[in-house]
C-alpha positions as CSV (number, residue, x, y, z in Angstrom):
1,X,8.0,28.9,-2.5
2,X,11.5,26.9,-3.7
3,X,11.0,23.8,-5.6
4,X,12.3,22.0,-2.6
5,X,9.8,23.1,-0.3
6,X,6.8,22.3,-2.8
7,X,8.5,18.6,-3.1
8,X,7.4,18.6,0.8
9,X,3.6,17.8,2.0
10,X,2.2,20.3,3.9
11,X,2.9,20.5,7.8
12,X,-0.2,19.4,9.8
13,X,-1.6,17.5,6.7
14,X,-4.9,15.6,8.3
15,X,-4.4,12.1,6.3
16,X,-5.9,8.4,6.7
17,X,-4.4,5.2,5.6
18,X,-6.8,2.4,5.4
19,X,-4.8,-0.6,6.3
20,X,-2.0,1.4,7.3
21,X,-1.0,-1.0,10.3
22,X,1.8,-2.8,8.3
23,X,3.2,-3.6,4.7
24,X,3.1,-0.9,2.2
25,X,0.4,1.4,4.5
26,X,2.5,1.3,7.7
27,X,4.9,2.4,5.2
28,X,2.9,5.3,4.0
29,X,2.0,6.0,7.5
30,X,5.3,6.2,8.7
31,X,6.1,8.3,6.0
32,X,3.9,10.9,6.6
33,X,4.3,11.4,10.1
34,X,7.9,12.0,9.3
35,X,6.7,14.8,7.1
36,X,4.8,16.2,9.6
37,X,1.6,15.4,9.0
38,X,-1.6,14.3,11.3
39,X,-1.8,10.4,10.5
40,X,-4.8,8.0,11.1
41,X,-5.0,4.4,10.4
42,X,-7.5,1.5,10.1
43,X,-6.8,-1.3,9.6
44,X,-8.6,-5.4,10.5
45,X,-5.7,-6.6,12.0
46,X,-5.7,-5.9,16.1
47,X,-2.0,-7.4,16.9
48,X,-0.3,-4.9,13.8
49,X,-2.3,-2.0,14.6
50,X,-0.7,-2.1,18.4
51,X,2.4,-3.1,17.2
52,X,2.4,0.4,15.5
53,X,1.0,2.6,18.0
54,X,4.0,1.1,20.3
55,X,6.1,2.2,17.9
56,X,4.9,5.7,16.8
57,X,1.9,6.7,19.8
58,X,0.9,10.0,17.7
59,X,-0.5,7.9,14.9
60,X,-4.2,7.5,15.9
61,X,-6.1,4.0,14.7
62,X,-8.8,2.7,14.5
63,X,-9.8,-1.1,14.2
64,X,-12.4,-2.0,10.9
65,X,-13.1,-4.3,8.3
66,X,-12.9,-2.0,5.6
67,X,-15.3,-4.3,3.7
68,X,-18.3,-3.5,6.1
69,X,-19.7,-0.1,5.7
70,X,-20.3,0.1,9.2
71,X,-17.3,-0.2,10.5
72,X,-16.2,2.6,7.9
73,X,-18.1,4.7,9.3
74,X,-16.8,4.2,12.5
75,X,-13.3,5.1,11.2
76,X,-14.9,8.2,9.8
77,X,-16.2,9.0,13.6
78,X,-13.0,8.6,15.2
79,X,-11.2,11.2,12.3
80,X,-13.9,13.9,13.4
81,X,-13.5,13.3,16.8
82,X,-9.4,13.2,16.5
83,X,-8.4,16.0,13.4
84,X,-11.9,17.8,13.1
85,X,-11.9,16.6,9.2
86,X,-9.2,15.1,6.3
87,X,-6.9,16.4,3.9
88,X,-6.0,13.3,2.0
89,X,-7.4,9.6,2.0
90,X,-5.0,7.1,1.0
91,X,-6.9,4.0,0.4
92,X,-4.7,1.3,0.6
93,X,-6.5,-2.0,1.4
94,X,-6.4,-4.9,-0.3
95,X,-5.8,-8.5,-0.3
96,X,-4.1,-10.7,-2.7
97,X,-7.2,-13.1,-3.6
98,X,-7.1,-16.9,-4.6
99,X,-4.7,-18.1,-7.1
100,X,-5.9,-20.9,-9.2
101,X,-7.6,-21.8,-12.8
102,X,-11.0,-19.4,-13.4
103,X,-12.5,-22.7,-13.1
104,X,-11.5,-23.7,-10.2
105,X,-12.1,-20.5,-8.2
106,X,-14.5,-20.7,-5.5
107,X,-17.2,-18.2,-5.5
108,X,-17.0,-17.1,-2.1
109,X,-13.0,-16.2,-2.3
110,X,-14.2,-13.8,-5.8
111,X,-17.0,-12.3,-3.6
112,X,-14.8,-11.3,-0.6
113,X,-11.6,-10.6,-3.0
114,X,-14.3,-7.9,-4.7
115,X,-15.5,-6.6,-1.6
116,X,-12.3,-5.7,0.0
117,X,-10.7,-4.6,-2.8
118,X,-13.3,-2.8,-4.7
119,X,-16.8,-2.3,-2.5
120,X,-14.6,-0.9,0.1
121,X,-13.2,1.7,-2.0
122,X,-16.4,3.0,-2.5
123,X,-17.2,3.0,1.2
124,X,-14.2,5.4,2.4
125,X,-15.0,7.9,-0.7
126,X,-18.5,8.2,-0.2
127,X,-17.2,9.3,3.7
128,X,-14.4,11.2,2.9
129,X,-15.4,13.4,0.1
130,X,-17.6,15.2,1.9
131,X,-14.7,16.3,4.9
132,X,-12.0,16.8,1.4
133,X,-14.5,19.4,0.5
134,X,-14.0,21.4,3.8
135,X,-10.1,20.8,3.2
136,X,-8.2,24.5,2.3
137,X,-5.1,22.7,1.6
138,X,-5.2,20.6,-2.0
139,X,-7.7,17.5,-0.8
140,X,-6.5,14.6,-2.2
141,X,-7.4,10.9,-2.9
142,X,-4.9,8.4,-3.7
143,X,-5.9,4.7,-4.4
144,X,-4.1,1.9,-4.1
145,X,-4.2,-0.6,-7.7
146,X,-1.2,-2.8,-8.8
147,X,0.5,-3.7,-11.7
148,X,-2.1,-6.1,-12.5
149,X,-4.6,-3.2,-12.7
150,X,-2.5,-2.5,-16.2
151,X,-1.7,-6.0,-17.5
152,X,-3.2,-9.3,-17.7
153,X,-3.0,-11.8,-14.7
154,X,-3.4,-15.5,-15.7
155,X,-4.4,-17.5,-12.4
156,X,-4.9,-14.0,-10.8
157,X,-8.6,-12.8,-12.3
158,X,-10.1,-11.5,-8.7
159,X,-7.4,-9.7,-8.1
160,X,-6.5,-8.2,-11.2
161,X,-10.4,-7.5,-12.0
162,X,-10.5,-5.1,-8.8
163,X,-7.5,-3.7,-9.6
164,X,-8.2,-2.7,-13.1
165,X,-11.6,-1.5,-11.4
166,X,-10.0,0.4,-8.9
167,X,-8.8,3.2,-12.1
168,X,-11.6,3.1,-13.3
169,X,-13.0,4.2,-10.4
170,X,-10.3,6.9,-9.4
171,X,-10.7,7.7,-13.4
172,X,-14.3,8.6,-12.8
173,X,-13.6,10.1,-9.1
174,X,-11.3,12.6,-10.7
175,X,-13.5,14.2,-13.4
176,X,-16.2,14.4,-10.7
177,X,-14.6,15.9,-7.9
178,X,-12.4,18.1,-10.2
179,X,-14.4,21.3,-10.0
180,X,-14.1,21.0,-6.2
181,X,-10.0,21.3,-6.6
182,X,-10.2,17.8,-5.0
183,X,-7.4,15.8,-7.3
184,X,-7.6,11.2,-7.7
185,X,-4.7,9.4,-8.3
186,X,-4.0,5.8,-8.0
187,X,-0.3,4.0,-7.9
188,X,0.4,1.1,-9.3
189,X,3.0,-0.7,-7.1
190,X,4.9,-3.8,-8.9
191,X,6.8,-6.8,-7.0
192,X,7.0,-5.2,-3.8
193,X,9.7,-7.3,-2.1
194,X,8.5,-8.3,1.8
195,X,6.2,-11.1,3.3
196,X,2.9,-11.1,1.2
197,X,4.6,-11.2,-1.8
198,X,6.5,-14.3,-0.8
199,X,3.1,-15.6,-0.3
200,X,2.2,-14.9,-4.3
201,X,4.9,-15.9,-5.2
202,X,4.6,-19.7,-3.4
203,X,1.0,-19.9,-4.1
204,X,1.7,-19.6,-7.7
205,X,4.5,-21.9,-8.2
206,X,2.1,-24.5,-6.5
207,X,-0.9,-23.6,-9.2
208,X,1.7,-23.9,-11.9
209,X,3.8,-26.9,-11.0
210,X,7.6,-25.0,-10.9
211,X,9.7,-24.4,-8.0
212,X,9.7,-21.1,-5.6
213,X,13.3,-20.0,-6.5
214,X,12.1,-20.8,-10.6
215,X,9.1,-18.6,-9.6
216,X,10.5,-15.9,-8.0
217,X,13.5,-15.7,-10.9
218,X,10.6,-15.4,-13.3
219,X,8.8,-12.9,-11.8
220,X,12.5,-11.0,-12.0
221,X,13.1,-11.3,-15.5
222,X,9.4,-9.6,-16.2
223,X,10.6,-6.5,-14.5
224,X,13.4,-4.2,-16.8
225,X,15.1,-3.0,-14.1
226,X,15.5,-6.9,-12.7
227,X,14.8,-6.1,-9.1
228,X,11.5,-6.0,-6.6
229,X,10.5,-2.1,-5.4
230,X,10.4,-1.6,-1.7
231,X,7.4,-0.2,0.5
232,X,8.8,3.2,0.9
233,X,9.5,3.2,-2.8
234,X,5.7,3.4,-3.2
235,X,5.5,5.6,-0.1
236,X,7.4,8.0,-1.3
237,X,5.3,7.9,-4.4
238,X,2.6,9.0,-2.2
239,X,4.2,11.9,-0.6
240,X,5.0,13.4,-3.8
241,X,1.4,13.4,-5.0
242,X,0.1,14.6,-1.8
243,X,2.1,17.6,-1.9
244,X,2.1,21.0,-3.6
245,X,3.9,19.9,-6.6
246,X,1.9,17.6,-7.8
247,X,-1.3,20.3,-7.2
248,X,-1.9,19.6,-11.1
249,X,-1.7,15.8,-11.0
250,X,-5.2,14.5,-11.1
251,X,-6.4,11.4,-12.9
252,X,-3.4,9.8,-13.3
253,X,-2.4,6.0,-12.5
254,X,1.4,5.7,-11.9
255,X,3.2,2.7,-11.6
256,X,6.0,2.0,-9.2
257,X,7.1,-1.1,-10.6
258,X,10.6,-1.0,-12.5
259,X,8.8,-1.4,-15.3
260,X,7.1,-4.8,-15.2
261,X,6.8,-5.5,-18.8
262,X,4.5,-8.5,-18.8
263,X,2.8,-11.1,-15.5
């Protein structure tokens, strides 16, 4: 097989994107069904889960709060029931968490910022390993951290705390799973330009008593290459790893950032 053609995920790939219906997993969804590949998505929100299957029917969904096992495992019926098993789980979901003081905080927004981000990631796993382990063609997992999951994140600590968590937890994933061929990776996406990030950025100018456009120019100058990656930058990211050339990446967290050098 050419170099080329190993650059390419497999044809018929079974994959699921958790929170696939829009931002950087309807990205990664629409990615891989470009490349061919069987696509599944979950995700909470009804109204950006139709808005996709309007656009691309084949892609199958399912509605879920990814945070309640239950409804995980309702996901996991539908993928049965639609591909007969999974390739490669690309657990995306995550929310962005309060911004404020540690102080100030309120316990209820850590809880849920920890259950979506983290507790969830642990529900899809404990699903989807056993179908990877049926998988003949390089099962993969690839989990979704952040920048923040490699640096320090003043007025950030819920978020960055699950993200930092969330290598660990591949970390671990991929040293257990190894011996069943079954490879963990996690990307690390930076200041991924587009409407939630706008959100951050607002939210922290508030916390910290600056302007938006000061905020955002900020947020620039932390990054060497001076400009925000896109969704299909990270998408793209997870094409590569789910092919055939990356069949000896395991364990690794890669960032898609431009280099953010500092947050």
């Amino acid at each position: 097989m050419s170099i080329t053609a190993l650059l390419q995920p497999r044809p018929g790939l079974r994959v699921l994107v958790t929170a696939g219906a829009s931002g950087i997993g309807a990205a990664v969804a629409r990615a891989f069904h470009e490349a061919g590949a069987r696509v599944h998505v979950c995700d909470i929100d009804r109204a950006a889960l139709g808005r996709l299957s309007a656009e691309l029917p084949a892609i199958s969904s399912s509605m879920a709060d990814a945070s309640v096992a239950k409804e995980v495992d309702l996901v996991f019926n539908d993928i049965q029931a639609n591909f007969g098993g999974l390739d490669v789980l690309i657990n995306n979901v995550g929310i962005a968490g309060p911004t404020g003081a540690v102080q100030d905080i309120d316990r209820g927004d850590w809880e849920r910022t920890v259950s979506v981000n983290l507790t969830s990631q642990f529900y899809f796993a404990r699903r989807a390993v056993p179908m990877l382990k049926q998988s003949t063609v390089d099962p993969s997992i690839i989990v979704m951290s952040s920048v923040a999951g490699r640096l320090g994140y003043a007025f950030r600590t819920p978020y960055a705390s699950t993200k930092w968590a969330v290598i660990g937890f591949m970390k671990s994933l991929a040293i257990e799973l190894g011996p069943q061929g079954i490879r963990a990776n996690a990307i690390l996406p930076g200041v991924v330009e587009g409407e939630r990030m706008s959100s951050v950025i607002s939210a922290r100018a508030a916390a910290t008593g600056v302007s938006i456009e000061a905020m955002q120019e900020e947020y620039l100058r932390k990054i060497s290459l001076r400009r925000m990656v896109s969704s299909d930058d990270v998408a793209a990211m997870a094409l590569f790893l789910s092919s055939p050339a990356a069949r000896n990446v395991t364990g690794q967290a890669i960032s898609v950032d431009g280099n953010v050098e500092y947050l």
